[in-house]
Residue frames as qw, qx, qy, qz and C-alpha x, y, z in Angstrom:
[[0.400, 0.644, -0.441, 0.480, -13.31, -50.81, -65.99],
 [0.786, -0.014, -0.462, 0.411, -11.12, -51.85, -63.07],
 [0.379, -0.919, -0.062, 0.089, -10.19, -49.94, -60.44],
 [0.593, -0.309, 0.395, 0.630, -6.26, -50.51, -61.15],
 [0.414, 0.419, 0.335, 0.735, -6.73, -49.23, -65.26],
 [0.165, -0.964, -0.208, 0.024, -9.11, -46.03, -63.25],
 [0.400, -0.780, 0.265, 0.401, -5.58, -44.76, -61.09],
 [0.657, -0.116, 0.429, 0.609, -3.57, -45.81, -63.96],
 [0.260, 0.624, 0.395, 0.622, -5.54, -43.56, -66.94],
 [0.202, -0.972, -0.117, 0.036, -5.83, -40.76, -63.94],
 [0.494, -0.605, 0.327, 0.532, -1.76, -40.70, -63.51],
 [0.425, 0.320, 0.565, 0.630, -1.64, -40.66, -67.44],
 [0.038, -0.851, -0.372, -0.369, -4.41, -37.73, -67.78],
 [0.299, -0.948, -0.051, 0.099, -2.51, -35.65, -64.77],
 [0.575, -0.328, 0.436, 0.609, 0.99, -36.06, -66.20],
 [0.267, 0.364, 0.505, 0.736, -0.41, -34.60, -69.60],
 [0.173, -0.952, -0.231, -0.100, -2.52, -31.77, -67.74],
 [0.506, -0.766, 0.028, 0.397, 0.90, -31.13, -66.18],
 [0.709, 0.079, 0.423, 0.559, 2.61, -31.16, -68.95],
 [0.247, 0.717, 0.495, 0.424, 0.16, -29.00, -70.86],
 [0.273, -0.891, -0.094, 0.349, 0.10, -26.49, -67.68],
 [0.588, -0.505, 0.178, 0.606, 3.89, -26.03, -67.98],
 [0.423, 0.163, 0.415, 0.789, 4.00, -25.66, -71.83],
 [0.047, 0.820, 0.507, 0.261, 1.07, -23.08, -71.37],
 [0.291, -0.913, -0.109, 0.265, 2.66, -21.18, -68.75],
 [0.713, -0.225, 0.324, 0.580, 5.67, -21.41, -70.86],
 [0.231, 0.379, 0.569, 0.692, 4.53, -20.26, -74.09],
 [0.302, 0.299, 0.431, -0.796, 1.53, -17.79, -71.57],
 [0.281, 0.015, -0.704, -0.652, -0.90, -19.16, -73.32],
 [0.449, -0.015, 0.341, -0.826, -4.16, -19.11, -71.22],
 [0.745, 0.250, -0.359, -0.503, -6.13, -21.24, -73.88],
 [0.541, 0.240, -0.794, 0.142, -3.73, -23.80, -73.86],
 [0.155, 0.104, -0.788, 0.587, -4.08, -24.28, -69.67],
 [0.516, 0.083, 0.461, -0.717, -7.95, -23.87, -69.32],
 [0.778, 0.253, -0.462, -0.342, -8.17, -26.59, -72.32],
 [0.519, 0.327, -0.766, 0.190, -6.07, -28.52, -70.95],
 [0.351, 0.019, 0.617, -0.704, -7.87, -28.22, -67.21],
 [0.688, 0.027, 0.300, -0.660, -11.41, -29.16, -68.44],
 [0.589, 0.435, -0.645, -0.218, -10.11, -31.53, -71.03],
 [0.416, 0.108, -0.874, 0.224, -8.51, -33.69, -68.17],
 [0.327, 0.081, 0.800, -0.496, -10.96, -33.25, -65.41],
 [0.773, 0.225, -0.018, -0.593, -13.69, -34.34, -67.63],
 [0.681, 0.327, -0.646, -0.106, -11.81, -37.07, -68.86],
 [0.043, 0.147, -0.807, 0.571, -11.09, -38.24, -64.85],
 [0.634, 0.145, 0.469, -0.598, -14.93, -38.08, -64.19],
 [0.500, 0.469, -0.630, -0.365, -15.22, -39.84, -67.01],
 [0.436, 0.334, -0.810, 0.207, -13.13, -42.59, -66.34],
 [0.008, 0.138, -0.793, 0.593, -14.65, -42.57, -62.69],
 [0.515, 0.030, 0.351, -0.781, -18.01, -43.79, -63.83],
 [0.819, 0.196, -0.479, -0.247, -17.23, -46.41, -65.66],
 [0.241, 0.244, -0.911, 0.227, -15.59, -48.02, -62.88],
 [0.624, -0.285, -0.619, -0.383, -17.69, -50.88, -61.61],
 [0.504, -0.473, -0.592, 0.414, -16.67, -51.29, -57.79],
 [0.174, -0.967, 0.107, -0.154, -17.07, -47.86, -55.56],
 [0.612, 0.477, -0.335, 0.535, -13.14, -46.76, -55.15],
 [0.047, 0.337, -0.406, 0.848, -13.74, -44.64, -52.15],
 [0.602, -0.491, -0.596, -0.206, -15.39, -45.96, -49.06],
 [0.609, -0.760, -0.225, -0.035, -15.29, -45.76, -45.12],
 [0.777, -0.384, 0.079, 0.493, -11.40, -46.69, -44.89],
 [0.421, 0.410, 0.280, 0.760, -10.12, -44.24, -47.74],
 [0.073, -0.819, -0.019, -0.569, -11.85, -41.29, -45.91],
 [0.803, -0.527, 0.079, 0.267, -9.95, -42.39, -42.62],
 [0.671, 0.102, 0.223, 0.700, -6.69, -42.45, -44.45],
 [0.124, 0.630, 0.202, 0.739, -7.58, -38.84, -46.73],
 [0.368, -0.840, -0.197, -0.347, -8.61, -37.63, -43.41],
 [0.689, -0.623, 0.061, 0.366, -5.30, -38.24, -41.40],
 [0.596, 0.227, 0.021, 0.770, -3.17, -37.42, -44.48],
 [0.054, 0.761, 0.111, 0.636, -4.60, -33.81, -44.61],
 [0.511, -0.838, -0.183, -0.062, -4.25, -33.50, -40.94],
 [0.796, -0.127, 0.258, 0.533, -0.49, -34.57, -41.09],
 [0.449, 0.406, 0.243, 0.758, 0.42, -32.74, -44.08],
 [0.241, -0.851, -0.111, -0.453, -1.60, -29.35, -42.71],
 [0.763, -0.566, 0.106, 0.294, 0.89, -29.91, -39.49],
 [0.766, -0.233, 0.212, 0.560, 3.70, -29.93, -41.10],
 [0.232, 0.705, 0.266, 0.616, 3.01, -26.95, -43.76],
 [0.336, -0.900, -0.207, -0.187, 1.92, -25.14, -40.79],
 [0.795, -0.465, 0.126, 0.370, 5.27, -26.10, -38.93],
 [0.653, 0.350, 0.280, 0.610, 7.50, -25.99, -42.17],
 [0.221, 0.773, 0.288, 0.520, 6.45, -22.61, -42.93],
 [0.418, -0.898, -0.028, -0.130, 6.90, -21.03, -39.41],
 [0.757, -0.362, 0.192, 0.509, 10.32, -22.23, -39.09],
 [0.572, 0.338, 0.483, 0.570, 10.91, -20.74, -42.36],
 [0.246, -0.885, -0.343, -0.194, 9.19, -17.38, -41.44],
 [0.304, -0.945, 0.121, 0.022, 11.36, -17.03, -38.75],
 [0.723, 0.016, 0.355, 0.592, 14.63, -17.82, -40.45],
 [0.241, 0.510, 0.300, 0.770, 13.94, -15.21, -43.05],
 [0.180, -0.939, -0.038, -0.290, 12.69, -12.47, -40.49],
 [0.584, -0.677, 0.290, 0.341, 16.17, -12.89, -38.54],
 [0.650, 0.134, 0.464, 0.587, 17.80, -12.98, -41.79],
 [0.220, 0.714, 0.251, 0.615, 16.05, -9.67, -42.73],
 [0.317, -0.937, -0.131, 0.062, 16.39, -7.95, -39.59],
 [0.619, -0.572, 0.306, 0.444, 20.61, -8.71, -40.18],
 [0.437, -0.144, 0.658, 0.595, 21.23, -8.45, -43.58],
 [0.046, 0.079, -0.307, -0.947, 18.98, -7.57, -45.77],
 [0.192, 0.030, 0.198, -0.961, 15.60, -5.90, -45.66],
 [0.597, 0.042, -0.332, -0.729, 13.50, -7.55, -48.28],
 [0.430, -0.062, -0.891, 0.129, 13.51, -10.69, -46.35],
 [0.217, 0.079, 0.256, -0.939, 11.67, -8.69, -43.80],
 [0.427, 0.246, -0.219, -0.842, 9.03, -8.43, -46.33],
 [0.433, 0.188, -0.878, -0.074, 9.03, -12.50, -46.62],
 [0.263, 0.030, -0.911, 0.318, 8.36, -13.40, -43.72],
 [0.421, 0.282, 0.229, -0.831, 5.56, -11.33, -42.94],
 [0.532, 0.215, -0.362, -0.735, 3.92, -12.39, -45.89],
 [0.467, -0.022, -0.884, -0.005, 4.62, -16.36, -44.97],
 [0.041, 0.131, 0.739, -0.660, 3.50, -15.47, -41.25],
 [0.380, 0.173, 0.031, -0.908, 0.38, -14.20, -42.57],
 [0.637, 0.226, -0.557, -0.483, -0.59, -16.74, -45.01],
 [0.505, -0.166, -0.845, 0.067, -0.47, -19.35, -42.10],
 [0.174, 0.126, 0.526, -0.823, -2.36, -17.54, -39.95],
 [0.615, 0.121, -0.296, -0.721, -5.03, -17.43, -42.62],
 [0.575, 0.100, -0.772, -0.251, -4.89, -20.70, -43.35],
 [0.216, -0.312, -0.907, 0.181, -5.41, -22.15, -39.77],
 [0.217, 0.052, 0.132, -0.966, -8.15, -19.38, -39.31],
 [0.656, 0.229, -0.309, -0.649, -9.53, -20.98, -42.08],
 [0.437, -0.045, -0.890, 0.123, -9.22, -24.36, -40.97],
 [0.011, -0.095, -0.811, 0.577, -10.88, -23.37, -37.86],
 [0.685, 0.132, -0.127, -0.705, -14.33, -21.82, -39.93],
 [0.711, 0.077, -0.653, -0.250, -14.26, -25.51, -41.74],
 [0.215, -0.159, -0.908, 0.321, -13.79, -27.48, -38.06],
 [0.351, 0.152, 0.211, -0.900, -16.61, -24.90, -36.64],
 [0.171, 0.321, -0.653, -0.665, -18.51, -26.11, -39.75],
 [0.405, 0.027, -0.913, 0.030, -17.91, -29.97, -39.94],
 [0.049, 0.103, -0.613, 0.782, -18.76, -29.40, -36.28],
 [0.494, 0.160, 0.133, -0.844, -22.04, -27.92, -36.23],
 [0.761, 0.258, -0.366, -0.469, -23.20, -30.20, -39.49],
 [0.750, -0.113, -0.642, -0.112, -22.45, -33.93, -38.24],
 [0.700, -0.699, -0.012, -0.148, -22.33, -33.20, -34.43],
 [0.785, -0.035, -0.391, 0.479, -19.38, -34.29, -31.86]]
């Protein structure tokens, strides 16, 4: 197998995991959404060992390694703007926003905490 039919049967196999999710969470149907989970990542590994060239080399972890840096920016950004929108929105008007914004403010603290264990990490294990 090809590397083009590989992405093509993964975007097929995660459009029917999503699917499945939704009708599981629809219907709450647990079964349905952890079938559907191992179902398609088995079927992705799968798929990713029959392919004959290697898909993911030097330049692909460049690339994966600026998107996540990007995207983690802008979450980080996004969210704080958003944070403090809804705590000036709950301090005038109404309360449970309050409650909001805290909870966002937290949750990106965590997160770059936790980003900074994993650089710490990385760090330590391949030097720099």
């Amino acid at each position: 197998m090809d590397a083009s039919t590989y992405w093509k049967y993964q975007i097929i196999v995660s459009g029917a995991m999503g699917f499945l999710f939704g009708l599981g969470f629809q219907q709450d149907n647990a079964i349905l959404i952890a079938s559907a989970f191992v179902i398609g990542v088995s079927s992705i590994v799968y798929f990713r060992r029959n392919v004959e060239k290697p898909i993911y080399d030097e330049r692909s972890s460049v690339i994966s390694t600026k998107a996540s840096a990007a995207t983690f920016s802008v979450f980080t950004l996004g969210s704080l703007a958003v944070a403090a929108v809804l705590f000036y929105l709950g301090s005038t008007s109404n309360p449970e926003y309050l409650q909001w914004s805290y909870g966002l403010a937290y949750t990106v603290c965590a997160l770059m905490i936790l980003r900074l264990f994993f650089w710490i990490y990385y760090t330590r294990r391949y030097g720099g």
